[in-house]
CHARMM internal coordinates of N, CA and C (Angstrom, degrees):
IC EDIT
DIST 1 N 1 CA 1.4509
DIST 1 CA 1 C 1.5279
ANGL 1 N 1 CA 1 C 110.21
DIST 1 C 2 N 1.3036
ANGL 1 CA 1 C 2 N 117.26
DIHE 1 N 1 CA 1 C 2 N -46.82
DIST 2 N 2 CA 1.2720
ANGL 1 C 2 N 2 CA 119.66
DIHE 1 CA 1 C 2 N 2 CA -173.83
DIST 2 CA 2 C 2.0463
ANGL 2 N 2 CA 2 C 114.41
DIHE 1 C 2 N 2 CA 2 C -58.39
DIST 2 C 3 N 1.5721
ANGL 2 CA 2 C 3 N 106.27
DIHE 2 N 2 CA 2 C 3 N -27.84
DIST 3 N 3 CA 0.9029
ANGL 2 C 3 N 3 CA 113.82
DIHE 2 CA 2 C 3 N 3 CA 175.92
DIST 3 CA 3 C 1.6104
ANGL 3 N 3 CA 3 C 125.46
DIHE 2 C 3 N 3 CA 3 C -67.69
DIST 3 C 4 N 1.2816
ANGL 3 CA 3 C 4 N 86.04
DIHE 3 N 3 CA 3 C 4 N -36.79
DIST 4 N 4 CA 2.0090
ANGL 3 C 4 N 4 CA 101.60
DIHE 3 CA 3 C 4 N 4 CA 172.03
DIST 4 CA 4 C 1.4728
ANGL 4 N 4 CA 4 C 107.27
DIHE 3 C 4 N 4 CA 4 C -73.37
DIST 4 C 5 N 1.0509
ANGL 4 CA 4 C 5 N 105.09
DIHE 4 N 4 CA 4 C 5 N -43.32
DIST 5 N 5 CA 1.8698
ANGL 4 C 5 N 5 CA 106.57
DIHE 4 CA 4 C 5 N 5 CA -174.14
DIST 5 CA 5 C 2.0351
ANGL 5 N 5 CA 5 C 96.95
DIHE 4 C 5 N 5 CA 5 C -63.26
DIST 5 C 6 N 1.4295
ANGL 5 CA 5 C 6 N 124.75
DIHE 5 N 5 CA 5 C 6 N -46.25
DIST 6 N 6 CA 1.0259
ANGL 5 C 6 N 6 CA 138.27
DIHE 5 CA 5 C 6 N 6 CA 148.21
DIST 6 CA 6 C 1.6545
ANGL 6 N 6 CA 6 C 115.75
DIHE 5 C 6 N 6 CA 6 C -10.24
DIST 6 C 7 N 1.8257
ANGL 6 CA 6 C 7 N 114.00
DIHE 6 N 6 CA 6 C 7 N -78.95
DIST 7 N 7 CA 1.1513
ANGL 6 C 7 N 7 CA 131.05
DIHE 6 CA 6 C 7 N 7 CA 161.02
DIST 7 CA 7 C 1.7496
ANGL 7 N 7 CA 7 C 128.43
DIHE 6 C 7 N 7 CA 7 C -28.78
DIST 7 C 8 N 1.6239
ANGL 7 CA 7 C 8 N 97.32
DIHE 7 N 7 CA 7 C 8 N -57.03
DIST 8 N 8 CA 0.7844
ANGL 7 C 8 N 8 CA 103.19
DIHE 7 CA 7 C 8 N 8 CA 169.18
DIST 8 CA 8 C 1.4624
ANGL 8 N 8 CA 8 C 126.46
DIHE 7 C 8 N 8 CA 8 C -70.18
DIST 8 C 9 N 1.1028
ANGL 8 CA 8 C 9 N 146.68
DIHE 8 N 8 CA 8 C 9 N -43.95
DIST 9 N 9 CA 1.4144
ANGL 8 C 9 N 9 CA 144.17
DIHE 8 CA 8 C 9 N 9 CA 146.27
DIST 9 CA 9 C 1.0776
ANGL 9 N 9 CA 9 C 132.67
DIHE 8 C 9 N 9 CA 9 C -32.95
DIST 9 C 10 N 1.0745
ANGL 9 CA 9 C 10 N 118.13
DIHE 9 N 9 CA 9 C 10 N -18.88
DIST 10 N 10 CA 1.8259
ANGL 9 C 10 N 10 CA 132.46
DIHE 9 CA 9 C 10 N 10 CA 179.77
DIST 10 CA 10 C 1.4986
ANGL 10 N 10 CA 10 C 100.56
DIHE 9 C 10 N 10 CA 10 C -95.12
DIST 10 C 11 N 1.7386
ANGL 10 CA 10 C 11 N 116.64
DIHE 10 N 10 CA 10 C 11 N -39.00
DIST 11 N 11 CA 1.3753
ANGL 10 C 11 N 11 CA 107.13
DIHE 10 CA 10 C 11 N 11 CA 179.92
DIST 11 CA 11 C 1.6231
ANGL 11 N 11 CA 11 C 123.93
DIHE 10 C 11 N 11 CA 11 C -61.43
DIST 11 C 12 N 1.6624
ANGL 11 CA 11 C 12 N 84.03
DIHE 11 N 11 CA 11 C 12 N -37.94
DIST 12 N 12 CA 1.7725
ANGL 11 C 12 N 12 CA 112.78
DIHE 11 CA 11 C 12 N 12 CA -171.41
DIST 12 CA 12 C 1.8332
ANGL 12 N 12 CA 12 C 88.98
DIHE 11 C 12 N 12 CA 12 C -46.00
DIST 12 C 13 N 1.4956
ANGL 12 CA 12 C 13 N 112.39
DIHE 12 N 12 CA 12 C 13 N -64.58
DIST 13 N 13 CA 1.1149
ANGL 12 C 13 N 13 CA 107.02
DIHE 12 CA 12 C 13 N 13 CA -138.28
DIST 13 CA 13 C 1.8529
ANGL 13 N 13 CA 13 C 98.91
DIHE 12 C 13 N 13 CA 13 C -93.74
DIST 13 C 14 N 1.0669
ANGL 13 CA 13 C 14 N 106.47
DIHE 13 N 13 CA 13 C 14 N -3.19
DIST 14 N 14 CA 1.5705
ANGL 13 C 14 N 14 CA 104.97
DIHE 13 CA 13 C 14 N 14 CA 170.23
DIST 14 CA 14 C 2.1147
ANGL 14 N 14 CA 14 C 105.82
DIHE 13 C 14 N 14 CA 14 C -82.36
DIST 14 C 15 N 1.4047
ANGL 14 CA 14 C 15 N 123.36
DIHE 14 N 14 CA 14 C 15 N -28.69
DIST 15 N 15 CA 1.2216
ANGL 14 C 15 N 15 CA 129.16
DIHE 14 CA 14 C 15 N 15 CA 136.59
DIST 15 CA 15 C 1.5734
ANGL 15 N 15 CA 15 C 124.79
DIHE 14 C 15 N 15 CA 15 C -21.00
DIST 15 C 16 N 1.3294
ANGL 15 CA 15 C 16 N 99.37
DIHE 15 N 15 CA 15 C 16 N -67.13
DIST 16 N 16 CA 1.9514
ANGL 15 C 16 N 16 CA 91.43
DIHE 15 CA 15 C 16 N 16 CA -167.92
DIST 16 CA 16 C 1.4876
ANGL 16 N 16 CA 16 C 86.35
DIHE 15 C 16 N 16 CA 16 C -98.59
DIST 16 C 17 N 1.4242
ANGL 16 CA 16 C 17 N 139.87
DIHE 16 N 16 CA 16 C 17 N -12.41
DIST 17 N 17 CA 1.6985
ANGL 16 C 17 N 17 CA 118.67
DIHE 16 CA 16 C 17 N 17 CA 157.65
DIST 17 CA 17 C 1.7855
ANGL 17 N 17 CA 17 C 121.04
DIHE 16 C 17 N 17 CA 17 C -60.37
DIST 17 C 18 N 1.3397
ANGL 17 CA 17 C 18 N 85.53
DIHE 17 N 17 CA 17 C 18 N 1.92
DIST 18 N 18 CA 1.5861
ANGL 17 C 18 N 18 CA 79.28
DIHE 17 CA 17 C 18 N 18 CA -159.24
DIST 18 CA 18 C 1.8523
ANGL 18 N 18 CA 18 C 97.36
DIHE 17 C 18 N 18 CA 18 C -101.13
DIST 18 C 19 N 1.8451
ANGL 18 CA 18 C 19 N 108.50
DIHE 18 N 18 CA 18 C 19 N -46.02
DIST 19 N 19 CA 1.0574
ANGL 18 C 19 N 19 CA 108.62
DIHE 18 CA 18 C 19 N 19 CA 148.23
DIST 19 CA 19 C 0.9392
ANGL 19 N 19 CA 19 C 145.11
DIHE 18 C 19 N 19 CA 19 C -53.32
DIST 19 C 20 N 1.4482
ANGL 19 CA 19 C 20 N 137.43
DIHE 19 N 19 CA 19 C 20 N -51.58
DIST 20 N 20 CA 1.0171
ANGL 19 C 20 N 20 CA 123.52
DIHE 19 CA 19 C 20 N 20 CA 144.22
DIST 20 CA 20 C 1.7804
ANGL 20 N 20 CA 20 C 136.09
DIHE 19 C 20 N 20 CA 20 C -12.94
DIST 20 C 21 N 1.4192
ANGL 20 CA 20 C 21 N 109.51
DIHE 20 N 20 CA 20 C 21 N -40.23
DIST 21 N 21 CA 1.7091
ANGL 20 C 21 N 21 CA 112.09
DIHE 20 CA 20 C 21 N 21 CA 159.70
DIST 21 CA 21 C 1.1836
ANGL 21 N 21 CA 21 C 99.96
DIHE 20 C 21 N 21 CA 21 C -107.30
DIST 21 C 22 N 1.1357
ANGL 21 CA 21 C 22 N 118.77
DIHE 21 N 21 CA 21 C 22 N 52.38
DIST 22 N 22 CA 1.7347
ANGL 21 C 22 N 22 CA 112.70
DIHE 21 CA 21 C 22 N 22 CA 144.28
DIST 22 CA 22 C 1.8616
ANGL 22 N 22 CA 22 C 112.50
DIHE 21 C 22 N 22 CA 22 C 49.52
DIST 22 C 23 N 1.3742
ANGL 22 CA 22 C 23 N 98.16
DIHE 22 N 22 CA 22 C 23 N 35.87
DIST 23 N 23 CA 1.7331
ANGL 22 C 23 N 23 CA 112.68
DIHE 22 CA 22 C 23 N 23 CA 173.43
DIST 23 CA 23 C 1.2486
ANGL 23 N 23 CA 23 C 136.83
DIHE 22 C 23 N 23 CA 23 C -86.56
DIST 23 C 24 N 1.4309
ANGL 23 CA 23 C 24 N 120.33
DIHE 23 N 23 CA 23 C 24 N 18.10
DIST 24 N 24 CA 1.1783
ANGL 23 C 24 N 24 CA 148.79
DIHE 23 CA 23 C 24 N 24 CA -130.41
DIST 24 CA 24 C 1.9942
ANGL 24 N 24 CA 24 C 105.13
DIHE 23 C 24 N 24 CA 24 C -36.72
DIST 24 C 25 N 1.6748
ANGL 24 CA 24 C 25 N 108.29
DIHE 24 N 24 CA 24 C 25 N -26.91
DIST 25 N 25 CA 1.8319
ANGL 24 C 25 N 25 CA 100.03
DIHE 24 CA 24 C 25 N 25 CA -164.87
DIST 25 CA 25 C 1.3084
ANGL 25 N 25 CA 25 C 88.84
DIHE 24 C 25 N 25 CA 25 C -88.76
DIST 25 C 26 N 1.5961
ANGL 25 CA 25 C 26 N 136.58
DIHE 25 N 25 CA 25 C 26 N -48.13
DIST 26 N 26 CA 1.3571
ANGL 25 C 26 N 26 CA 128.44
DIHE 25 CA 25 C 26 N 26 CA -146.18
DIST 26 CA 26 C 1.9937
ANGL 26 N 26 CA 26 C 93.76
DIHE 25 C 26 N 26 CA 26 C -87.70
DIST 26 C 27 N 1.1357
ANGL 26 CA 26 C 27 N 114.13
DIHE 26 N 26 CA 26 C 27 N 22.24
DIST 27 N 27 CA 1.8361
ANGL 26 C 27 N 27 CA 116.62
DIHE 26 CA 26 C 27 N 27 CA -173.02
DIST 27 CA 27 C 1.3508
ANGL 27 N 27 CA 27 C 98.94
DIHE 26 C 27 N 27 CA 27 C -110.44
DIST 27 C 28 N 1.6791
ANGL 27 CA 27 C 28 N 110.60
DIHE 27 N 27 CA 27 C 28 N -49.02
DIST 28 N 28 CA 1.0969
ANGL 27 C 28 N 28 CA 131.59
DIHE 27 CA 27 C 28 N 28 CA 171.90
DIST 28 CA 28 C 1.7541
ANGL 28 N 28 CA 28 C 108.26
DIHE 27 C 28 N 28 CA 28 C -43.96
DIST 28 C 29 N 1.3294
ANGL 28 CA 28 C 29 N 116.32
DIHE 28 N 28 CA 28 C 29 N -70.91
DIST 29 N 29 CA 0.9583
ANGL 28 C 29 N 29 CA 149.63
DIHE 28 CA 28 C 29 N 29 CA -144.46
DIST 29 CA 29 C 1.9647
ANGL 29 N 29 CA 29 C 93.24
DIHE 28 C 29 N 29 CA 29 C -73.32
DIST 29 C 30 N 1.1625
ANGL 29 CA 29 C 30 N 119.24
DIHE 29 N 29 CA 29 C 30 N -49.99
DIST 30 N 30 CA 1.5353
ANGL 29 C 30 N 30 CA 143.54
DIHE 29 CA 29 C 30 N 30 CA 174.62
DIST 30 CA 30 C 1.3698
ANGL 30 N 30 CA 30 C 94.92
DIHE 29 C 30 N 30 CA 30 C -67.61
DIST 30 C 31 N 1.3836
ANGL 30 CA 30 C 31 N 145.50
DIHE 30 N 30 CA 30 C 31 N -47.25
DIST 31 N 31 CA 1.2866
ANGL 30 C 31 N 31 CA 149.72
DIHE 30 CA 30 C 31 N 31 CA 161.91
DIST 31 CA 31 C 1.4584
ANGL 31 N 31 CA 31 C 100.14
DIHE 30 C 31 N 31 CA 31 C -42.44
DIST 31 C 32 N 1.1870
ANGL 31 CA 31 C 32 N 126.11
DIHE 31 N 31 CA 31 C 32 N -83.91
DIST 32 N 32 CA 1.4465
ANGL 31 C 32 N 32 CA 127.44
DIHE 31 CA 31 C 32 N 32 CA -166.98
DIST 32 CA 32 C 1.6507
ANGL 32 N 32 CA 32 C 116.55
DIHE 31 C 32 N 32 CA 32 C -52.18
DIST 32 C 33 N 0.9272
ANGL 32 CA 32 C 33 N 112.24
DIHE 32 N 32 CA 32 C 33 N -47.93
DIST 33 N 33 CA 1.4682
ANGL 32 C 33 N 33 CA 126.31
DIHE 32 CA 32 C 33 N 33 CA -174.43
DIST 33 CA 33 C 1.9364
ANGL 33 N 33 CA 33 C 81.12
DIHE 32 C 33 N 33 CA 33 C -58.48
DIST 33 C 34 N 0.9285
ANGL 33 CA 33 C 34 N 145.40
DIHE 33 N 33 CA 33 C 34 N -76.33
DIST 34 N 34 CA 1.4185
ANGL 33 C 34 N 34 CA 161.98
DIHE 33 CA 33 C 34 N 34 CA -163.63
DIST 34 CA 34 C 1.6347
ANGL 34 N 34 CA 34 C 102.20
DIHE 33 C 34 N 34 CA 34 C -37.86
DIST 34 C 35 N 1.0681
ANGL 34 CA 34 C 35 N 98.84
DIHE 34 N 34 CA 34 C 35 N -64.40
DIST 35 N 35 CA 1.5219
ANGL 34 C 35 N 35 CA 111.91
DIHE 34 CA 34 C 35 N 35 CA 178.36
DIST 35 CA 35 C 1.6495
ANGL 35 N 35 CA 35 C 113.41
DIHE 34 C 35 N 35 CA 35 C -77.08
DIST 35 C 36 N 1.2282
ANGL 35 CA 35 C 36 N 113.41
DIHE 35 N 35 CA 35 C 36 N -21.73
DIST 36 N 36 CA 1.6542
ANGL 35 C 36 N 36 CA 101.05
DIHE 35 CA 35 C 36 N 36 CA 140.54
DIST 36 CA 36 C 1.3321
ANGL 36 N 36 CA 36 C 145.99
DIHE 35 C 36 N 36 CA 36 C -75.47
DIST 36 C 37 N 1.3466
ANGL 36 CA 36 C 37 N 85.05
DIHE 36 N 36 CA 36 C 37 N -31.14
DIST 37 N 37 CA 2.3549
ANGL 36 C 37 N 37 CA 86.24
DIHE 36 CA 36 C 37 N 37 CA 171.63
DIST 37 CA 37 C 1.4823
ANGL 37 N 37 CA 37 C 99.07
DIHE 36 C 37 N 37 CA 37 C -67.33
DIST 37 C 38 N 1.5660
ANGL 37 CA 37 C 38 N 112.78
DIHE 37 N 37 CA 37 C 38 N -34.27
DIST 38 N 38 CA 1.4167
ANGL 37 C 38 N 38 CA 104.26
DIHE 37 CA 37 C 38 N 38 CA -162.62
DIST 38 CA 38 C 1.9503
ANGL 38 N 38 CA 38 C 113.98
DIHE 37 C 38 N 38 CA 38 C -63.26
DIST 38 C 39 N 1.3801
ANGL 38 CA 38 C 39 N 105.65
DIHE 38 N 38 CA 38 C 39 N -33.94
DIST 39 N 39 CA 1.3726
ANGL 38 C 39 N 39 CA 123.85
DIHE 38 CA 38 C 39 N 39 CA 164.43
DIST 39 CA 39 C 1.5970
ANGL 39 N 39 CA 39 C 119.67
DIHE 38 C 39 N 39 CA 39 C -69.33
DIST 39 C 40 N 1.5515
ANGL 39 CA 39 C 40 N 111.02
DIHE 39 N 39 CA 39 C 40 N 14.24
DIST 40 N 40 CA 1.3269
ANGL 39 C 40 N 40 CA 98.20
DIHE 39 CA 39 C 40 N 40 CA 178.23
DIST 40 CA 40 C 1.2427
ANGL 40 N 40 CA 40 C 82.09
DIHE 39 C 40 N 40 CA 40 C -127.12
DIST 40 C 41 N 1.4943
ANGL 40 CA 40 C 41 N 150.46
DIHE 40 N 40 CA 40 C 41 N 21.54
DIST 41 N 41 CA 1.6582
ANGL 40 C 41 N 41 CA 147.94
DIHE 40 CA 40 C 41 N 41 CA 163.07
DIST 41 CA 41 C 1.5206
ANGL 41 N 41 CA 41 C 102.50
DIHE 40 C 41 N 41 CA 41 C -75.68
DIST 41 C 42 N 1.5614
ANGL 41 CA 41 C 42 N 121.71
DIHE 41 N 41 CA 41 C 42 N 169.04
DIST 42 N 42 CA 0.5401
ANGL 41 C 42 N 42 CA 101.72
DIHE 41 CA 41 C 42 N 42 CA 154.99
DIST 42 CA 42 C 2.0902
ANGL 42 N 42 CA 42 C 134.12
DIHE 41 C 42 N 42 CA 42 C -93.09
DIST 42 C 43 N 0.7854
ANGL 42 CA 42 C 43 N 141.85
DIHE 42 N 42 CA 42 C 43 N -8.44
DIST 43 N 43 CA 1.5144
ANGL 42 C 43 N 43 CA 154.08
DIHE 42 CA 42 C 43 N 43 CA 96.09
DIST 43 CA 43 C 1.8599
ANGL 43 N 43 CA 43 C 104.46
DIHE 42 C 43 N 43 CA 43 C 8.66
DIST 43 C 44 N 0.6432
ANGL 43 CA 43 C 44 N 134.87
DIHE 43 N 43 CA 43 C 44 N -23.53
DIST 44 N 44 CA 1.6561
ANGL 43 C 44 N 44 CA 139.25
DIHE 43 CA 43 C 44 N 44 CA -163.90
DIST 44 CA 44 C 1.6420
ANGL 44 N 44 CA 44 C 92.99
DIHE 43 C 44 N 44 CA 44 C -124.77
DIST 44 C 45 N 1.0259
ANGL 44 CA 44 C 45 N 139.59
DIHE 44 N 44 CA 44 C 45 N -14.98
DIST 45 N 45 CA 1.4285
ANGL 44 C 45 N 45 CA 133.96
DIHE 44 CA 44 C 45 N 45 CA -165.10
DIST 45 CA 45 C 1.2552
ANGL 45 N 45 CA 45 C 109.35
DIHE 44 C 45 N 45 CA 45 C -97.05
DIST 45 C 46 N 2.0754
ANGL 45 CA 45 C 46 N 115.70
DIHE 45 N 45 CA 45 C 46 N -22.55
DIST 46 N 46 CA 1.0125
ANGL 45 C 46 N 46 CA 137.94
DIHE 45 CA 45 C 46 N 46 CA 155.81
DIST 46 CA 46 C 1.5308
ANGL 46 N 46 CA 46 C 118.76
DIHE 45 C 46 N 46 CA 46 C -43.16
DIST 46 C 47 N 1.4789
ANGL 46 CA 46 C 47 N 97.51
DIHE 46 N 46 CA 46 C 47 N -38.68
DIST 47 N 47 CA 1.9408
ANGL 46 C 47 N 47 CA 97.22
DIHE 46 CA 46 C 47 N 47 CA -160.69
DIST 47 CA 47 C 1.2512
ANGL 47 N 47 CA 47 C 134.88
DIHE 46 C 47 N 47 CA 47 C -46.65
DIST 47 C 48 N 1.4004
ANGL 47 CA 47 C 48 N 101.49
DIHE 47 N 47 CA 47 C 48 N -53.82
DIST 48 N 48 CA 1.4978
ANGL 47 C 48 N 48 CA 122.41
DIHE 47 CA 47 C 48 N 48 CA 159.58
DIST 48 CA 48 C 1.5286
ANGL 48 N 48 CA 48 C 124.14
DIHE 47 C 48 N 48 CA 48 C -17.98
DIST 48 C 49 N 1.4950
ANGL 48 CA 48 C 49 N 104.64
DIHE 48 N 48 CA 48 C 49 N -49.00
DIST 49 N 49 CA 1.4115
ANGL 48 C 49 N 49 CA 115.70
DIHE 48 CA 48 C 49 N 49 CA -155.03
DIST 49 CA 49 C 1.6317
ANGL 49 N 49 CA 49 C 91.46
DIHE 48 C 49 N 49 CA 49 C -99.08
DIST 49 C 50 N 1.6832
ANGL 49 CA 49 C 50 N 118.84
DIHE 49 N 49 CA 49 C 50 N -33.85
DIST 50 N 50 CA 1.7722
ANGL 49 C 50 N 50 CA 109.27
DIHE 49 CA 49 C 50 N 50 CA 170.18
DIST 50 CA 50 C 1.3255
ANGL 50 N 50 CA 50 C 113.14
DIHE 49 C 50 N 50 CA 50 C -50.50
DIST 50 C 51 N 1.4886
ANGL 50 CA 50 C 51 N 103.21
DIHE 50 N 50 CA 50 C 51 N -59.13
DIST 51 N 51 CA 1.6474
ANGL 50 C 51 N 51 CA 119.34
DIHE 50 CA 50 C 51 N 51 CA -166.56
DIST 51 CA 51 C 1.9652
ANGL 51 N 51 CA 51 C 103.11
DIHE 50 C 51 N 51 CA 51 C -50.35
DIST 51 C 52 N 1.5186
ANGL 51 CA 51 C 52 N 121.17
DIHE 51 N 51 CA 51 C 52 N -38.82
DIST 52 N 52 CA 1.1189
ANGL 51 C 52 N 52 CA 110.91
DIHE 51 CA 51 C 52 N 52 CA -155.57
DIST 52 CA 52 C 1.9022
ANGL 52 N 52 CA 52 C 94.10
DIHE 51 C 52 N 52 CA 52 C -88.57
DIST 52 C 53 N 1.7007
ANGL 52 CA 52 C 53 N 110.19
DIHE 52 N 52 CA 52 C 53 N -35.08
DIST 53 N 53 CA 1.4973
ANGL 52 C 53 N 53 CA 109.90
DIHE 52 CA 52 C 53 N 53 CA 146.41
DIST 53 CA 53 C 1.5128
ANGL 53 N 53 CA 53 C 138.12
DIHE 52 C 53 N 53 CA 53 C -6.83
DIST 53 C 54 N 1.4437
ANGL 53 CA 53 C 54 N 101.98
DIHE 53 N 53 CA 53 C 54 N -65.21
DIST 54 N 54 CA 1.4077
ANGL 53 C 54 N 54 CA 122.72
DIHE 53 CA 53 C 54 N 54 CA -142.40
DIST 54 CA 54 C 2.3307
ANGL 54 N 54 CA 54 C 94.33
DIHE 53 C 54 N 54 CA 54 C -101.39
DIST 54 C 55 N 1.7575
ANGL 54 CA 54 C 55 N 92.98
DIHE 54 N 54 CA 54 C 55 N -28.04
DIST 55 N 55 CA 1.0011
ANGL 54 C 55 N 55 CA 71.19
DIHE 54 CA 54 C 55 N 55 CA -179.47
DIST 55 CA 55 C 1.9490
ANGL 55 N 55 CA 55 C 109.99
DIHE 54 C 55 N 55 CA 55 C -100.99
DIST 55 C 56 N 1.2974
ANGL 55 CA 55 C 56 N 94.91
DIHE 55 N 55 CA 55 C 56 N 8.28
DIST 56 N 56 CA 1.9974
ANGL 55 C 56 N 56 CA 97.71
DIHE 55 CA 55 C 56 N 56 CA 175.12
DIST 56 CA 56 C 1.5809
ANGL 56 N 56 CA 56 C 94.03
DIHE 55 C 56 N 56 CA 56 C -79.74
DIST 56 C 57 N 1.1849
ANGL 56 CA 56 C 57 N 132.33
DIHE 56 N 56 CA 56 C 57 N -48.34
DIST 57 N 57 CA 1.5140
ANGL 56 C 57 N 57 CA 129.11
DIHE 56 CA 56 C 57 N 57 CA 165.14
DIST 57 CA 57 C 1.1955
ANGL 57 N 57 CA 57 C 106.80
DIHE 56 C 57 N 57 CA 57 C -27.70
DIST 57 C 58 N 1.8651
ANGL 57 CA 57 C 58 N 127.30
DIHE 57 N 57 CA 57 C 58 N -80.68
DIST 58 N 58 CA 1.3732
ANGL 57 C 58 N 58 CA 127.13
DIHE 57 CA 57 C 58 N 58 CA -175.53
DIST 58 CA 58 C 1.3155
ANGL 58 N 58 CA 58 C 123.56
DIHE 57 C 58 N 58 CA 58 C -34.58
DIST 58 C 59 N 1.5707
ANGL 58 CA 58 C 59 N 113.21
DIHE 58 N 58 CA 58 C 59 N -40.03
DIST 59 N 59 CA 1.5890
ANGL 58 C 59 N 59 CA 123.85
DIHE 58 CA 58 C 59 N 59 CA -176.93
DIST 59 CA 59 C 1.2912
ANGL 59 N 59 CA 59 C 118.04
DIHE 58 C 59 N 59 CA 59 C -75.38
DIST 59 C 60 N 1.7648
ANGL 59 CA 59 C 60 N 98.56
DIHE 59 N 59 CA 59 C 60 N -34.60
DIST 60 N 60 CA 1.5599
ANGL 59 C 60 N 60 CA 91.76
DIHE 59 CA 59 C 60 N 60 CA -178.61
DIST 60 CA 60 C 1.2645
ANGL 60 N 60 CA 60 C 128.73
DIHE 59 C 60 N 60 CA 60 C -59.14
DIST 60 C 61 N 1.9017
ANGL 60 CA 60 C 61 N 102.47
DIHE 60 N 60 CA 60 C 61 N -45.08
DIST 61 N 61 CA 1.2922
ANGL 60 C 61 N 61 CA 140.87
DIHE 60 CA 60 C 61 N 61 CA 170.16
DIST 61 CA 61 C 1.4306
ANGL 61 N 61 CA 61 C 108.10
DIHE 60 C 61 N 61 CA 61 C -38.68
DIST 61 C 62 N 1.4462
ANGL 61 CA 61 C 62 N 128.12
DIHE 61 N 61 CA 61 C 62 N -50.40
DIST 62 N 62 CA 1.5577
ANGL 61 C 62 N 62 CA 157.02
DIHE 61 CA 61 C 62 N 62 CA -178.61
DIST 62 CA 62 C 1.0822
ANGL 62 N 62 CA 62 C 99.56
DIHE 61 C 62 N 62 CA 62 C -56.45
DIST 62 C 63 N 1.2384
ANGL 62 CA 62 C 63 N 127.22
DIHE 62 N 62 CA 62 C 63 N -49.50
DIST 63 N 63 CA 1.4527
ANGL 62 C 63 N 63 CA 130.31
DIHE 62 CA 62 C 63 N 63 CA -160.74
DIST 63 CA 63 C 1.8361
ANGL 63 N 63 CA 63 C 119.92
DIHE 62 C 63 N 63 CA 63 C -92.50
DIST 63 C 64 N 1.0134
ANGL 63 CA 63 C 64 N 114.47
DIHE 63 N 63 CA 63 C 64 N -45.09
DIST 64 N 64 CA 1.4927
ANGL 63 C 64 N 64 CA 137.44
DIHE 63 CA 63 C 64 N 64 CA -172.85
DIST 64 CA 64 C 2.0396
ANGL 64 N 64 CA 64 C 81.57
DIHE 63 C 64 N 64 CA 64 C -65.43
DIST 64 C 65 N 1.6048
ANGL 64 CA 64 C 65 N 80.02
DIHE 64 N 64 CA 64 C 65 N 125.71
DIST 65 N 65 CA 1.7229
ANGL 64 C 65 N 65 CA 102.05
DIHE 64 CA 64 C 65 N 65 CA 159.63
DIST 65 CA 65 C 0.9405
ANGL 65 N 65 CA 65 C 130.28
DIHE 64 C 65 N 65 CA 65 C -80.04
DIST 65 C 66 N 1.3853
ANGL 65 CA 65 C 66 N 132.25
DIHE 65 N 65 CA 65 C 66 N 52.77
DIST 66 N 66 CA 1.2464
ANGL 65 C 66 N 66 CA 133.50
DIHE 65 CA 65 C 66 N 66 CA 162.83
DIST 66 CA 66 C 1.5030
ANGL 66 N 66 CA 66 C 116.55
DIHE 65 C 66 N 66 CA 66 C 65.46
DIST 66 C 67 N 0.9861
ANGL 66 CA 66 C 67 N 129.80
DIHE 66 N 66 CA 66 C 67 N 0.29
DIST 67 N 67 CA 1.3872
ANGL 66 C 67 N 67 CA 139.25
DIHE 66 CA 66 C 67 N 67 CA -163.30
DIST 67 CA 67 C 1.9610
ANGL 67 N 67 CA 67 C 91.19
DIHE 66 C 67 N 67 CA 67 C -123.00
DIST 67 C 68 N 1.6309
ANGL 67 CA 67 C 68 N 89.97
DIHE 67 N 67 CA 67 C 68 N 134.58
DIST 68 N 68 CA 1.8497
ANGL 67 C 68 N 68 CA 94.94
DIHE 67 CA 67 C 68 N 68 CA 164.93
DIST 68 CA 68 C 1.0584
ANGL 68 N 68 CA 68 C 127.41
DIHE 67 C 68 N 68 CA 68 C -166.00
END
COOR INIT
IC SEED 1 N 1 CA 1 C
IC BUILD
């Protein structure tokens, strides 16, 4: 685990090294890779189910007429 958490930190920060010089594919690219180790934790296996959470909230919220 410590090694993935590892992974993940090196991606993170090869990401905003990359932005930082204005690299836009290999930032991108350090982004994704990042946000996949993070989905292979267990903490990250969760995400799925926040993200699909967070956005039935938005819709519900979206939807309801103002009235309650």
């Amino acid at each position: 685990m410590t090694v993935l958490i590892a992974l993940i930190t090196f991606s993170a920060l090869g990401a905003v090294i990359c932005t930082k010089a204005r690299a836009a594919g290999p930032a991108v690219f350090f982004g994704v890779v990042a946000v996949a180790l993070f989905a292979a934790t267990p903490l990250g296996a969760e995400l799925p189910g926040a993200v699909n959470a967070m956005f039935e909230a938005f819709d519900e919220a979206a939807s309801q007429d103002g009235a309650q």
